[in-house]
Residue, then its C-alpha position, 0 to 999 in steps of 0.5 A: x500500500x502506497x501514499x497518494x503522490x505530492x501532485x494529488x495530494x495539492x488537489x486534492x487539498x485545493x478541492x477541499x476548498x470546493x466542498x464550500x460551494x460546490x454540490x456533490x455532482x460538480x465535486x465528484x466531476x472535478x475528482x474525475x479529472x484527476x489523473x491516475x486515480x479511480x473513484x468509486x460511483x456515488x462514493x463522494x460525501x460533502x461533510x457539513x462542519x461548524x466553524x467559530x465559537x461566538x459566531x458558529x455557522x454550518x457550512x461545507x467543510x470537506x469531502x469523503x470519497x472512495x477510491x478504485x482500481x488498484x485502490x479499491x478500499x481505500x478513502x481520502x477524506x480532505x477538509x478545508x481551510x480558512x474562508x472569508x467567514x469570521x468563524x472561520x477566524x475565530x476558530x483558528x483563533x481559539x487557543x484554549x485546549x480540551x481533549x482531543x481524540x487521543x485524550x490529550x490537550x488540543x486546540x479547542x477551536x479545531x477539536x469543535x470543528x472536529x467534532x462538528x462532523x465527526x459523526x458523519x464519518x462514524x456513519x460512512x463507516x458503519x455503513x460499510x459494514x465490519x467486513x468492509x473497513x477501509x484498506x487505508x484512509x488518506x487526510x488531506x488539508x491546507x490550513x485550518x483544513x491541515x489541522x483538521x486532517x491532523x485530528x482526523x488522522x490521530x482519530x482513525x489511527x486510535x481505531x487501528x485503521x492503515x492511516x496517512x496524514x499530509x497537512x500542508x501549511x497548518x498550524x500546532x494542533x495540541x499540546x507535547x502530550x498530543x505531540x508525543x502520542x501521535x509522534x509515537x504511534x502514527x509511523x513516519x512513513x504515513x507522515x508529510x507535513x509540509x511546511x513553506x519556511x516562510x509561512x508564518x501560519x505553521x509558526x503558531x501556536x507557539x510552545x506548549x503548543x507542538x507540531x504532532x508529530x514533531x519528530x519526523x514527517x517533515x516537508x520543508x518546502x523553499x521559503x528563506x529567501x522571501x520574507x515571512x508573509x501571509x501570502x506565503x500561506x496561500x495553497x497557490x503560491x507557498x506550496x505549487x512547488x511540491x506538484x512537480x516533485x516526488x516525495x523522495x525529491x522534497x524528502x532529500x530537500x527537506x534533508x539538505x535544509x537540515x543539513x544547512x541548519x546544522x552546518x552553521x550550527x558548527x560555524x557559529x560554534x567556530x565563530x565563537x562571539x562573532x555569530x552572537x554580536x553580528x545578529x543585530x547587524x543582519x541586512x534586510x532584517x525585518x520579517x526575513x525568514x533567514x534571520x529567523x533561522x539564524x536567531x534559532x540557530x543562535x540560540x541553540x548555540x546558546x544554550x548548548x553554551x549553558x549545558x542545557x540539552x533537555x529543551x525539546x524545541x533544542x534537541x529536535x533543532x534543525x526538524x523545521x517543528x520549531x522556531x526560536x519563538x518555541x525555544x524563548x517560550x519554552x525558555x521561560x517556561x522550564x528555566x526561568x529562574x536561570x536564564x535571570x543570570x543571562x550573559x551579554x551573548x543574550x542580550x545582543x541575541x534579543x536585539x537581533x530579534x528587535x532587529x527582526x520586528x523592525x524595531x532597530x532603534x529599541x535596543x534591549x538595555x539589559x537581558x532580564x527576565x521581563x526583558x526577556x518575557x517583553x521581546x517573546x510577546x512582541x514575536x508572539x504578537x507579531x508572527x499572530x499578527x501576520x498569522x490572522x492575515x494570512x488565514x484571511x488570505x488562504x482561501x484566495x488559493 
């Protein structure tokens, strides 16, 4: 049994979008076009969802459909992302947690959208009949639809069902707990989460929040030479490159990014001071998705410096789960008493990252705690920010 390849993965994902405003027999017309793949006849359901928790409307939030030919048996089921709706917003928006379906903590905004529809697909199931369990079951989504696909893919892996989970460009769905089960019991081999470097949506939430799973599975798809934008998000711009390549092309791609990261890694260690004290002169510095790399970069080295190996976001640095946003916030919330004796390598790292929000005339007098916590918040408010835009733009696929 094989993953479904990068180019039906994107329509498929693009056409999670139609399930808004198509009906059945223009959705099942446009999957007929794909190439390569079969459909079984009368097998395409639209899933009504709710999105919003002030605002809650019901709407299309995706599709079911049956493969054939030499995938008989097997089920793709795709949701959306986020429209021109404001409960849409809101539930990107809303970062309080409640059990997901592992029973650990997940984003409450994407659980109740979940749960919305959730009992549509127990009911395409059971209708199928204990005999006729799917062979295999595809989750598929960009956005809001690629953390949905995530709850999707941890709820049918719970029931022992074969599962693939692709997200493309979604946010963190859950807390480490979440992170740690699914990294855990869905193999690496059913796993693409691809990521543009320079999306700012799959940056939040930020640390408790993880990517799930976060220790394989990664796409990172190029984004370091563009600054990091909302429109960096949108499926047609951030994410065409991966129609025409294989997953072992990305793959190997993913794997030099890496290999770069872990390269100025050893640089940096070489370079001594010189790394730390040149951040805050970085060129064409606001917004740059390098700049984000090398202030991570810094900080690892950092805290490497310190003998502090048991940060998740700085042993699994280089991944492409974390940013240097995870690393201060989980910083601040495990070793907050020591970074208090925070050296002057510290302070000019946060001035890079002043330096990063625009900010060069407000450079940072000491390296305190509450100087520490006010520069997170800026970064943090920031990378939402820019977030919100984004997820306002991704339905302009």
């Amino acid at each position: 049994m094989n993953e479904l390849n990068p180019a039906s993965v994107y329509e498929f994902a693009r056409l999670g979008y139609e399930a808004k405003t198509c009906d059945q027999a223009e959705l099942t017309r446009q999957l007929r076009t794909f190439p390569h793949l079969k459909l079984e006849a009368n097998s395409t359901t639209i899933l009504t969802g709710a999105a919003g928790f002030k605002s809650s409307t019901l709407s299309g939030f995706g599709f079911w459909v049956e493969l054939g030919g030499a995938r008989q048996g097997e089920v793709v089921l795709a949701t959306r992302g986020t429209m021109d709706s404001w409960a849409d917003i809101e539930t990107d928006m809303d970062f309080p947690c409640v059990l997901g379906p592992t029973g650990h903590p997940v984003h409450q905004g994407f659980q109740n959208t979940f749960q919305s529809y959730v009992q549509q697909i127990e009911h395409l199931i059971h209708q199928r009949g204990p005999n006729r369990r799917p062979k295999a079951i595809h989750c598929i989504g960009h956005s809001l639809g690629g953390a949905l696909a995530n709850l999707n893919a941890a709820a049918f892996n719970e029931l022992g069902l074969t599962t693939y989970l692709y997200s493309l460009a979604a946010p963190r769905v859950g807390r480490w707990t979440y992170a740690e089960h699914l990294s855990g019991s869905l193999p690496a081999a059913r796993i693409r989460r691809i990521a543009n470097q320079s999306d700012v949506v799959t940056m939040v939430p930020c640390f408790p929040y993880m990517h799930a799973p976060y220790q394989h599975g990664h796409v990172l798809l190029d984004g370091s030479m563009f600054k990091i934008s909302a429109n960096q998000h949108r499926l047609g711009v951030g994410y065409t490159s991966m129609k025409n390549r294989s997953w072992d092309q990305l793959l190997r791609d993913t794997q030099g990014k890496q290999e770069l990261l872990k390269q100025r890694l050893t640089g940096a260690l070489s370079a001594g001071d010189g790394f730390i004290e040149g951040l805050s002169r970085f060129t064409g510095a606001m917004f740059s998705g390098e700049l984000l790399n090398v202030l991570s970069n810094a900080l690892h080295l950092l805290m490497k410096r310190a003998g502090v190996g048991g940060l998740t976001s700085v042993q699994f640095f280089g991944t492409g789960a974390f940013t240097t946003l995870d690393q201060i916030a989980e910083i601040l919330c495990s070793y907050a008493r020591g970074a208090a004796k925070a050296t002057q390598q510290v302070k000019l790292w946060l001035n890079g990252v002043m330096a990063f929000l625009g900010r060069t005339g407000q450079a940072v007098a000491d390296a305190s705690i509450g100087t520490i916590r006010y520069v997170f918040n800026l970064l943090r408010n920031a990378l939402e920010q820019l977030a919100k835009q984004a997820l306002q733009k991704a339905q302009s696929l």
